[in-house]
Structures are given as structure tokens and as C-alpha cells.
N, C-alpha and C positions, 0 to 999 in steps of 0.2 A: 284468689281463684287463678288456675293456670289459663292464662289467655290464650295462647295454643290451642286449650280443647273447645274454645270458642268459635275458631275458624268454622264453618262446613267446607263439605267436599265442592259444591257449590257456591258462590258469592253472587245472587240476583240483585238485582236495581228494581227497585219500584218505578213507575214509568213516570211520575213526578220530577226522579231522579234522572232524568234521561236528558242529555245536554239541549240548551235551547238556542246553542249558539256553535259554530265552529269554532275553531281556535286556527289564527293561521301564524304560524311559527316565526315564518320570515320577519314580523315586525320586533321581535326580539334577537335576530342576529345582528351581529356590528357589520360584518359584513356579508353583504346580501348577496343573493345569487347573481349572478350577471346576466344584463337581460339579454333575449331571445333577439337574433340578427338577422335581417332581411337579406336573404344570400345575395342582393342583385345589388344593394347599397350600402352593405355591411352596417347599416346602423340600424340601431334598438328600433325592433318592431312596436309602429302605432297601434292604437287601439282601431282606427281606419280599415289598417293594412290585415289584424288581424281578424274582422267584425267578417270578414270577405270566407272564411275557411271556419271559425268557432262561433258558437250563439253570442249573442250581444251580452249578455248576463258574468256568461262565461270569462270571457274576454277583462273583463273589468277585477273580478278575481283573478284572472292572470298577473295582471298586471297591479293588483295593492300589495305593496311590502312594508305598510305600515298599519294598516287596523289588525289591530289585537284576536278580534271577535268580531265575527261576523254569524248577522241572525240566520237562523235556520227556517225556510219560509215555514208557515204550519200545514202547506199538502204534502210535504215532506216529512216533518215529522208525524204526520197521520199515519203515514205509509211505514215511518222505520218502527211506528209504533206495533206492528203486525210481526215484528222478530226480533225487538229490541227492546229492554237492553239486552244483549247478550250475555252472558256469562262468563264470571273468570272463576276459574276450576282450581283447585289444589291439589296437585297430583299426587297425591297422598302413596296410591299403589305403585307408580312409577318410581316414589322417592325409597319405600321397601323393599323392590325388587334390586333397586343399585346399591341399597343399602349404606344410603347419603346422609351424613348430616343436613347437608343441603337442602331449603326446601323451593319447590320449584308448583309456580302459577303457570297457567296460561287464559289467554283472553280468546274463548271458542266463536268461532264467526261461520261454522257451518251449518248454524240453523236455520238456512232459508232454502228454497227450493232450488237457488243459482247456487248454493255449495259453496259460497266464500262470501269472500267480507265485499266484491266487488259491486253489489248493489248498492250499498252505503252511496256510490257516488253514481251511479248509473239513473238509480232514480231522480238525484239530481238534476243530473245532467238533461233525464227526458224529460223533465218540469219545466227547467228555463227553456228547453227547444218549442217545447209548449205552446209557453207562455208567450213566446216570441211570434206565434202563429206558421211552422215550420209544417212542412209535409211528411220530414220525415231527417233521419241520421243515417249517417253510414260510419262505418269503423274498422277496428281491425281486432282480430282473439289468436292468444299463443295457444295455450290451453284448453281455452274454450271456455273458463269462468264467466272472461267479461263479457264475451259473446250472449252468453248464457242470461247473464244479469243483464245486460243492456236488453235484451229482447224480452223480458219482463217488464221491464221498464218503460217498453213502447205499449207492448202489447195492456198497462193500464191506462196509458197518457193517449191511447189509440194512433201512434205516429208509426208510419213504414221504420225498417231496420233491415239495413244490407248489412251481411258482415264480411270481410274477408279473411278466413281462417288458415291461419300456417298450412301450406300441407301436408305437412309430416303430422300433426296434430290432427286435421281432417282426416285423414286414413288412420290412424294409431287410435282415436276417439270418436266414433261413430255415432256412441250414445248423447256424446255430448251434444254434438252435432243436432241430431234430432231432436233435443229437448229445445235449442232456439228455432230449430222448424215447427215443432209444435206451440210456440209464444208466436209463430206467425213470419218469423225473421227469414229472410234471402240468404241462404249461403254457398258460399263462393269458394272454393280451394285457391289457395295463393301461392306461387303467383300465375295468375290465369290471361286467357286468352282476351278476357272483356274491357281490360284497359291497357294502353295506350303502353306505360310505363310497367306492365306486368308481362307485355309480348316482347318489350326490349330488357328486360329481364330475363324472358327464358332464352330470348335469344342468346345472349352473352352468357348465362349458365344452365345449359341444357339438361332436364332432367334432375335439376336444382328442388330442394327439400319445403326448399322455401324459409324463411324468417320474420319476425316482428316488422322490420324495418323494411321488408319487402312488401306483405300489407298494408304497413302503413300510406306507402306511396300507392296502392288503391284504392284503398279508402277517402284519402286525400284528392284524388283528381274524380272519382267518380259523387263525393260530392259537391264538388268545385262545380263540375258537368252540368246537375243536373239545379235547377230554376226549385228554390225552395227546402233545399238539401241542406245542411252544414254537417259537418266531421268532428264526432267526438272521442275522446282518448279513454284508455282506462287504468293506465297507469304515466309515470313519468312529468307529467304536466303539475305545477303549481296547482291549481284548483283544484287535482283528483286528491292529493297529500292534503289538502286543507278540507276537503268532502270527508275523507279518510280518519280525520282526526277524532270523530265521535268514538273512534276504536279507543285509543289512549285516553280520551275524557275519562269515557264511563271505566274503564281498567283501573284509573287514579282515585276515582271517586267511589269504587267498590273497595281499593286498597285502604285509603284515608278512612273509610268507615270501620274496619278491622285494624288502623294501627299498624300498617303493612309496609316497608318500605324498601320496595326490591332495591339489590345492590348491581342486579347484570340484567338488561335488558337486550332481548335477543330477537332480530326478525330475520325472516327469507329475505335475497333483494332478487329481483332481477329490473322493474324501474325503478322503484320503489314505491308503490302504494301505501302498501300492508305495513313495511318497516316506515315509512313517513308515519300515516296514522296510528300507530303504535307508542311511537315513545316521544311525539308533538309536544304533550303536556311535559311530559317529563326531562325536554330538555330546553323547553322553555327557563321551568328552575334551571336550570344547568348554567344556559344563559344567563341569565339571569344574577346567579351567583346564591341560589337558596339553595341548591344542594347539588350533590354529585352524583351519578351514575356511569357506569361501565355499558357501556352501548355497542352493540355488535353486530354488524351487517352479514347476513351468511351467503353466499351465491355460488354457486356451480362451478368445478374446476372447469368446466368444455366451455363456458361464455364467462370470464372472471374480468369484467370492466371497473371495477375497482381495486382490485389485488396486481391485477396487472396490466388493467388499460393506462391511456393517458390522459393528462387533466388540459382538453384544448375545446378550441369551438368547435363543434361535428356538426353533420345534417343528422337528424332526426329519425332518415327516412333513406332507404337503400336508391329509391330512384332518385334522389335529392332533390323533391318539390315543396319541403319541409322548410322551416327554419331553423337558423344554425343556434344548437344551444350550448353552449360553458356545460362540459361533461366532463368527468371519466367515459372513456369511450374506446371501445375496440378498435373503430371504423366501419362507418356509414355501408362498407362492403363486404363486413366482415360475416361470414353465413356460419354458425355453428352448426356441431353434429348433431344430426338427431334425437338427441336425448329426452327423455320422460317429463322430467318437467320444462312443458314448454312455456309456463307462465314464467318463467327466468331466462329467456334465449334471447335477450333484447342487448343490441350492442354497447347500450348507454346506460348511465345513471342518471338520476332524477338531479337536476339543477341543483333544486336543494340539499339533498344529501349529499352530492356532491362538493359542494362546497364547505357543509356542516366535515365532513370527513377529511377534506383538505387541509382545513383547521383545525383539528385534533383531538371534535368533539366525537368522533364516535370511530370505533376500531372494522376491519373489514380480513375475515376466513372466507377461502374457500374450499368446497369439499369433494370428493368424488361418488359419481350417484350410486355405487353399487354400495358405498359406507351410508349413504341417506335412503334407502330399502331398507338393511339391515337395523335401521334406528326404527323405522317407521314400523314394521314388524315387530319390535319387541316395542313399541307404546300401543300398537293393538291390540295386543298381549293383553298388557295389565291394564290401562287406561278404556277399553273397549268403544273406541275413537278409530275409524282407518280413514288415515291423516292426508291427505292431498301429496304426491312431490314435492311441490315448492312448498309447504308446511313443515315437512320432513328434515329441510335445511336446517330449521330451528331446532325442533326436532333435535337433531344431530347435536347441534351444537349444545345445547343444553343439556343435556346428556352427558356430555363430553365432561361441561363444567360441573358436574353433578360426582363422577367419577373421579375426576381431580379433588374435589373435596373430600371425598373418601379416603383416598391415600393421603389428604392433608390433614382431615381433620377440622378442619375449616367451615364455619357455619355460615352458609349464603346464602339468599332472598334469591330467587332468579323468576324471572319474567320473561316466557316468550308469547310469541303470536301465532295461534292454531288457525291460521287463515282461512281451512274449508277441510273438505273431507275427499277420499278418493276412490269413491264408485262410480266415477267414473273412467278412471284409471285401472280397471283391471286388466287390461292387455299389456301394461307396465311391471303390474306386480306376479304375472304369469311367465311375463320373459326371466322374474328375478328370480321367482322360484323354482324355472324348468335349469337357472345355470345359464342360461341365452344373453343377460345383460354383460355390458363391457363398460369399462370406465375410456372416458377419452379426455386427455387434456392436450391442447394444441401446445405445439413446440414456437420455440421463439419467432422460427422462420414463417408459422403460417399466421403468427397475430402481425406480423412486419407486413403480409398483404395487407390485410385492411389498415394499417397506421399509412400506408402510401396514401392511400387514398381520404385521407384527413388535410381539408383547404386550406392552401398555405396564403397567407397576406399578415401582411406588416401587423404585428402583436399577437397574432395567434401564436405565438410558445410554450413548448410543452413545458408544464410544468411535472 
């Protein structure tokens, strides 16, 4: 029998099938990401120092880079049980239209009412604030996903949620906006007038669009501020890539049941979430030494912290009340253009892939958005999916390698990450359509501002 016509268009997990554990990757690197720096004593932040800003729960998965597996409590898997397991899709239509030998999966994570795969650790996260007995979380949204997800996420755990949301995203995304006003959540344009570190911001950049790294330093002192409060992340951190990993379990585990075994594994980056819990499993084997894959990080020509940042310790956070993390990193000062997707505007990469990519397990393209429209449009087309921005990355990219096999002839497995959907992004896809969108990629002299401002002391070297 042709096993081929075995595939469906769809690949579901039965919910038996649905991880009971995370997988947290770092305990299989040789070498580990470098830990997180107390800016005031330069050495590895405690579990003390960090209990003051993240949940107790939290904190503790920050900080293990040696268990394998870590249990997934079960009010959590109650909860992912209400949109998981997700689906990995075979784009059957998409691989016709380019007319590929190549066949190309994706693992779809916009079936929940937040639109991405950002709930996966949101619920999390409001469990342990929970559990801790918390009043409540503050945070920060590029996008609007995490915002989106996190205020879900309170509004079942019943905990307050302030968000602080990019500006340019709060004006450009409206609806998003409203859907965490309707879960109940505070929201905030950043950077704004109600903290400390958000008026010394605008003061120094007036009329500034705002960025990831400039909410972040709100979200961080207003829950510092308040009695009760702690500060969760939704991308970037150790613990969100290890929440994240049920993404690449169940992808593995729907692959391995079909016999599947992609050869190019593709995510959007902008901290890295999605591209963490993507291909965790898969390059665990890597690590490992049971198999090889082609791992591909895709991010934004206008914020390319991996293509062309540098590999040093950064703040976290534009006002620097952050900790200092081992990145690729533009600079803590570095404000990109306003471009569409803003769940990718984040000056840093994720510890861990950062370092996973410094040692030469996994590759890093970036693209320009009016070529990630154009992709995302023609997978609406055929796949009848309208894919997020940051989805689009992928998107793009696999596409790309999809048409390369065409002219070669060449038969390849590809795997990306469909990370959410993008209705709430029409004011993006009407700029692209009316001919309004522009591509921007910063010239050498304006990524050299923000690398100024990257802390210099004895071992910080760029690598």
C-alpha cells in the first residue's frame, strides 16, 4: 500500500496522546545557556533575588538546566485539554499550487479564542501565580497575542491582569485590544504616563512608537510596585520555551505515528516562543546525536537580532530594570520601525536559542514584510488559514524551500509553525493591499545606536 495516501489533510492526537510532561531542552545541551545577571553585582541571579519580580514556581524552572521532563500539573492539562491537541496539517493544496516535490506540514496553534499558541504558557503561568496565592500579574504585548492569552488566563484563575501594550500595536490593533478588555484585563499604551521608567522614556524619545523592551520595563516596576503583584513574560524566558514545548511534543508524536520525518524545521523568531517550542523535541535528538535536522529561525529584516545582532550580555528591558541576559541582541535601546508584526519587535533572542544557534545547531534568514504579505496571501489562497504576521515568517520561508525543490527536484519533509491566525491584523493586510506597506531594514549606522548602549565590564565580548 502507498503510505503517502495514508497521510490526511489533518494529523489529530487523541487526548490520551497529549504530553504529560514538558520537555525542557537545556538539560541536553553541552553547553548551556549562560545565566541571567544581576545588573548591580554582575553575578548569576538567585532564586531569592529572582522570587522578588517572577512566581516562586516560575523561578525554579528558570533556573533547572538539568531535568529532562518536567510534569505538567493536571489544572493545566484540564485547560489545554479544551484546544489540544492541536493539529499538524499537510499542505497538500499549498504543495500543488508551487507545484513541489517537496512536502510541507505545519503544526496549527490558532484554535483557541487568543489566536496563537501563546496560551500554552499563559495558563501556566496564571496557575503557578495562583497557586502562590497572587492578586494578580502584570506584563507586557507586542502584538497583542500574549496580552490576549494572558488575560484569559486570569480571567479563569480569577487574578487582576495589567497589560502594557506597544503603542504602535495599541493603535494599529484595536480589536485586539478589546478582546483582553473583554477577559477583564487593564490596558495600557506603552510607553505611558503611569510609570516611572515609561515618562523617562518618553521623555528621552518623544513621540516614540514604543517597543517590547519598553513595556517590558512597565510591566516590571509596576509589578514590583504593587503588594501582591509579580511580572510574567510571554516570550524570551527559559520557562515560556519549556511551557511552549507541548507545541513540538505533540508535532513529533503525530509525526512518529505516520512514519514522518521532516528534514527542515522552520519557526518565526522574534524571542523565541513558538521557534523554542517547535522543534524542543526535535533537537533534543540533534543533541543528542539520534538524528539530524535543518533548523531555521526566520525574523524580520527591520529587528534581525540574530542575522545581525551581537552575541553579549544585554538588559532585557529598554529602561534597564531587567536582568542582564547572554543574547543576540540589537541593544537594550534599540526601537524598531513600526512594522506589522509586532510579536517580532523584540531587541533579543531567547538565551536559549541563542546559544543553541551560536553553536551551529540551528541556521537564522531574515525577510522583509512586504515579501511576508505576499506569502501569507497566496497560503490564504489555497490552505484557507489567514495566517498572523509573525506566522507569515514561516510562512515565507518554507515556501521558499518548497520552490527551491522545484527547480531542484529534490524531495523534502518541511515542518513549520502556523503560530495563530490574523484577524486581527487587518489593518496590516489593508495597508498591503491598498500598496501603503514599505519594507524597512535599518542601515549599519542605526543598529551601531543601540550596540552603544550594550554594558561594557570585564568578559562581556562580543562574540
Amino acid at each position: 500500500m502507498n503510505r503517502e495516501k495514508e497521510i490526511p489533510y489533518k494529523i489529530y492526537l487523541e487526548e490520551k496522546e497529549m504530553p504529560d510532561s514538558w520537555y525542557n531542552v537545556r538539560a541536553d545541551m553541552k553547553n548551556k545557556p549562560a545565566p541571567l545577571l544581576n545588573p548591580g553585582t554582575l553575578k548569576p541571579l538567585t532564586f531569592e533575588e529572582m522570587r522578588g519580580v517572577f512566581c516562586d514556581e516560575l523561578c525554579r524552572q528558570e533556573l533547572d538546566d538539568t531535568t529532562p521532563y518536567i510534569e505538567i500539573p493536571e489544572e493545566i492539562r484540564k485547560f489545554y485539554k479544551m484546544y489540544r491537541p492541536s493539529p499538524l496539517v499537510r499542505a497538500y493544496c499549498l504543495e500543488e499550487k508551487l507545484d513541489t516535490p517537496a512536502k510541507i506540514y505545519y503544526k496549527f496553534e490558532g484554535n483557541n479564542t487568543s489566536g496563537s499558541h501563546k496560551l500554552n504558557s499563559a495558563i501556566a503561568q496564571a496557575y503557578y501565580a495562583k497557586k502562590q496565592g497572587l492578586k494578580g500579574v502584570t506584563t507586557e504585548t507586542g502584538a497583542g497575542q500574549w496580552g490576549t492569552a494572558l488575560s484569559m488566563a486570569c480571567a479563569y484563575f480569577g487574578l487582576d491582569c495589567r497589560v502594557y501594550m506597544v503603542k504602535c500595536s495599541y493603535e494599529q490593533k484595536p480589536f485586539r485590544r478589546e478582546v483582553m478588555r473583554t477577559y477583564g484585563a487593564n490596558v495600557t499604551p506603552s510607553p505611558s504616563e503611569t510609570t516611572s521608567v515609561g515618562r523617562k522614556i518618553l521623555e528621552e524619545f518623544p513621540g516614540t512608537s514604543g517597543s517590547l523592551g519598553c513595556a517590558i520595563s512597565e510591566a516590571v516596576e509596576a509589578a514590583t510596585s504593587r503588594e501582591g503583584y509579580r511580572y510574567v513574560l510571554g516570550s524570551v524566558l527559559t520557562q515560556v520555551l519549556l511551557h511552549q514545548s507541548v507545541i513540538g511534543l505533540e508535532a513529533k508524536t503525530a509525526m512518529d505515528k505516520y512514519g514522518i520525518k521532516p528534514d527542515m524545521i522552520i519557526g518565526c523568531a522574534g524571542g523565541g516562543s513558538n521557534l523554542g517550542g517547535l522543534i524542543s523535541p526535535f533537537m533534543g535528538e540533534k543533541l543528542r546525536g539520534e538524528a539530524d535536522y535543518e533548523i531555521v529561525a526566520v525574523e524580520p529584516a527591520s529587528c534581525p537580532s540574530l542575522t545581525r545582532g551581537r552575541y553579549v550580555y544585554d538588559f532585557c528591558d529598554t529602561g534597564k530594570v531587567c536582568p542582564l541576559a547572554k543574547m543576540y541582541t540589537l541593544g537594550s535601546g534599540f526601537i524598531p520601525a513600526p512594522n506589522h508584526a509586532g510579536g517580532l519587535r523584540y531587541h533579543g533572542m531567547s538565551s536559549v536559542l541563542s546559544q543553541l544557534y551560536h553553536d551551529g545547531y540551528m541556521k537564522a534568514v531574515s525577510v522583509e514584510q512586504t515579501s511576508v504579505f505576499r506569502a501569507a496571501e497566496e497560503f490564504a489562497r489555497v490552505e484557507g488559514i489567514l495566517p498572523a504576521p509573525e506566522s507569515s515568517h514561516a510562512i515565507k520561508a518554507a515556501m521558499d524551500e518548497a520552490i527551491r525543490c522545484r527547480q531542484t527536484g529534490e524531495e523534502r519533509t518541511i515542518l513549520f509553525g502556523l503560530t495563530g491566525t490574523g484577524y486581527f491584523d487587518m489593518m496590516a493586510y489593508e495597508r498591503f493591499n491598498n500598496g501603503e506597506m514599505k519594507d524597512y531594514v535599518p542601515t549599519d549606522e542605526e543598529l551601531a545606536k543601540g550596540f552603544a548602549g550594550i554594558p561594557s565590564f570585564p568578559g562581556n565580548d562580543v562574540c
